[in-house]
Structures are given as C-alpha cells and as structure tokens.
C-alpha positions in Angstrom: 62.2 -207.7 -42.9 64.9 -208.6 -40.6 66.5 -206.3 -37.9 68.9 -207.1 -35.7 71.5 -204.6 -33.6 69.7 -201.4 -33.6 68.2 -198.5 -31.6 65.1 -198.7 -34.0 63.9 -201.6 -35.6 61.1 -199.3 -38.0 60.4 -195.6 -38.1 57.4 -193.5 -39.5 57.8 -190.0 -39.1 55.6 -186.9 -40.5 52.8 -188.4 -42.8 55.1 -191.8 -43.8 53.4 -195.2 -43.9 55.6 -198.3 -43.1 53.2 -201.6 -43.9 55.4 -204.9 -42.6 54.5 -208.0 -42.9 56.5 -211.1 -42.0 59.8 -209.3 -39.8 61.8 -210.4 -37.3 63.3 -207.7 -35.0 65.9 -208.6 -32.5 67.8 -207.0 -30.2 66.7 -203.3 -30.3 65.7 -200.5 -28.0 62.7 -199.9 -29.8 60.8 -202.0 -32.4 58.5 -199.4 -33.7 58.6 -195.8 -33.6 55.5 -193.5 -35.3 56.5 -189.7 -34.3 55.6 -186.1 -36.0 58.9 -184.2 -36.3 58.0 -181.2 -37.9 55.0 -179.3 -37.3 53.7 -178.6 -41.2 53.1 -182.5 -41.4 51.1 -185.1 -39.0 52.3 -188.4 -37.3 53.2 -191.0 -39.3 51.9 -194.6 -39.3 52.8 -198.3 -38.5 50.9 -201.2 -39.7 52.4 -204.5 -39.3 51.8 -208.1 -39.1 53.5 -211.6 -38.6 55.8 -210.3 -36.3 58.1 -212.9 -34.8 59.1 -211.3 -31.7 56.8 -210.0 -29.0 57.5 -206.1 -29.0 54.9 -204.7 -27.1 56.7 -203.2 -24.8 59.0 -201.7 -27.1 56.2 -199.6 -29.6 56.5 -195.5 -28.7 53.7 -193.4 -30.9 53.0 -189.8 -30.0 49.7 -188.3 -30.1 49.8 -187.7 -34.2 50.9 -191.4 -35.0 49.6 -194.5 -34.7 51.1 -198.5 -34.9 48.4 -201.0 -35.6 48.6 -204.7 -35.9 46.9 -206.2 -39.0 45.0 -209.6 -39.1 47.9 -212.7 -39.6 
C-alpha cells in the first residue's frame, strides 16, 4: 500500500477490518482511523504491519475500534 497526499491514509469504520502489511504512508493528517459511525454496528478494526513510516502519533480509534500492530 502506498499513500501519499491525504487526510487519511486507512479507515475502518462500523465492523470493517483493514489487514496492511508492507505500506508506506506519507504526508497525511492521519495514518489510521478505526471509528463506529452508526450506532446498529461496532468499531471497526486496524491491523497492520511493515509500516515504513513512524505514525504513532497520527493513529485516532474511538472506544469501539481498535489499530494493532502485528509481528514483522
């Protein structure tokens, strides 16, 4: 995966599942987003690995969602 240029690099919202492995994200607001939108689903989910850009700064998840980082 490559993203450059954007507000959001990857987004997960009610009960979606985004599995990256091997992305570079550059220049974006937010590298990850995991949100529930609408209340009849939950949060949706990030996993991810070989990421080449540190991010962690740039991850938001709300209470339903979660972003993990898988073993390289």
């Amino acid at each position: 995966l490559v993203v450059y240029n954007t507000l959001i690099g990857v987004a997960s919202k009610d009960d979606s599942i985004a599995i990256i492995d091997n992305a570079t994200i550059n220049n974006t607001e937010t590298c990850f987003s995991a949100y529930n939108k609408k209340s009849e689903f939950g949060g949706g989910l990030i996993k991810y690995k070989n990421l080449n850009i540190p991010c962690s700064d740039k991850i938001y998840f709300d209470k339903k969602s979660s972003i993990l980082k898988l073993n390289d």
